[in-house]
C-alpha positions in Angstrom: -0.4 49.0 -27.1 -2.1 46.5 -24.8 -5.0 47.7 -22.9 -5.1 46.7 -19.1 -7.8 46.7 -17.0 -7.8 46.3 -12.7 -11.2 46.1 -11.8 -11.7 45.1 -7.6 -16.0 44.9 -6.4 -17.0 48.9 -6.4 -14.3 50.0 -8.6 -12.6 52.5 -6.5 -10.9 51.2 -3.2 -8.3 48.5 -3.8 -8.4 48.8 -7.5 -7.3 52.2 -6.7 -4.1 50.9 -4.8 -3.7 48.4 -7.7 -3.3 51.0 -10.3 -0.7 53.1 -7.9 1.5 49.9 -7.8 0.6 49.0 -11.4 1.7 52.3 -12.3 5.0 52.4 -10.9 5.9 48.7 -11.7 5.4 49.4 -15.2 7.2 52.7 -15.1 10.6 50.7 -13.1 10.0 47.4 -15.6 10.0 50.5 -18.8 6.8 49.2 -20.0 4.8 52.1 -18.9 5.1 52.8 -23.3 3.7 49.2 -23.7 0.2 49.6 -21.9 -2.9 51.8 -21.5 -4.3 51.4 -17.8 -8.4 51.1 -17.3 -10.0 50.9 -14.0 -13.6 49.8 -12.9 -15.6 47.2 -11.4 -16.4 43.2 -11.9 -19.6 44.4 -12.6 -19.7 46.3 -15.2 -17.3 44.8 -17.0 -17.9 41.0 -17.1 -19.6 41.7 -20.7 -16.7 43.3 -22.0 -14.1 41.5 -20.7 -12.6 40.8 -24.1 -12.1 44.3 -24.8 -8.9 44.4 -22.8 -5.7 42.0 -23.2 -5.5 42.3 -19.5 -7.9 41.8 -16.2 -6.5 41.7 -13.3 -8.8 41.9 -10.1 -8.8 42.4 -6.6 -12.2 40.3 -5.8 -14.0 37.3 -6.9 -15.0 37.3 -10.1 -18.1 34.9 -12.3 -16.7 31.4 -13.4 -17.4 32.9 -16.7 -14.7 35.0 -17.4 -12.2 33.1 -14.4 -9.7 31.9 -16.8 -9.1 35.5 -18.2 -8.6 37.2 -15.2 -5.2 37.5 -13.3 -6.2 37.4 -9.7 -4.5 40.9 -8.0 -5.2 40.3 -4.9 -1.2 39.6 -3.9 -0.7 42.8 -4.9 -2.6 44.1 -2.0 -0.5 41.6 0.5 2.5 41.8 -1.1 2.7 38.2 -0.9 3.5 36.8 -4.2 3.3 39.9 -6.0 6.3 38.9 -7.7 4.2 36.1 -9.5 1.3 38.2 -10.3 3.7 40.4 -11.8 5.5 37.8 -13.9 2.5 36.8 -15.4 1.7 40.1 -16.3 4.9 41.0 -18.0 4.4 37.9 -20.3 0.9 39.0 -21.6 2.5 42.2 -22.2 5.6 40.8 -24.2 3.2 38.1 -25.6 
């Protein structure tokens, strides 16, 4: 089971509408089996950022842990949520 994390700058607002959509996407895409959801913020997680398979956030995150974060914030717009998603779905099949 692959462990995903959506962290967004306090851990509660847009991560929280992140997770609703996470939720259902992995519920229509029948993945919902495939992955254990975690929610928090950048801050208390850039040290243990390699405890997940998956980081996707909803703000700026430290050039340190950049390249292993998927950036969620089309989620939130809707544009190029598709993408986001995509990319997603791979780490999970990868």
């Amino acid at each position: 089971m692959k462990k995903l994390m959506v962290m967004c700058g306090s851990g509660v607002a847009t991560s929280t509408v992140v997770m609703g959509k996470m939720k259902s996407w992995l519920s229509e895409e029948g993945l919902d089996s495939k992955v254990k959801l975690y929610q928090s913020k950048v801050a208390e997680e850039v040290n243990h950022i390699d405890d997940y398979d998956i980081v996707v956030s909803t703000t700026l995150v430290p050039d340190s842990i950049k390249d292993k974060v998927i950036n969620g914030v089309p989620l939130l717009t809707g544009m190029g949520a598709d993408k986001v998603f995509e990319e997603i779905k791979k780490e999970i099949e990868a």
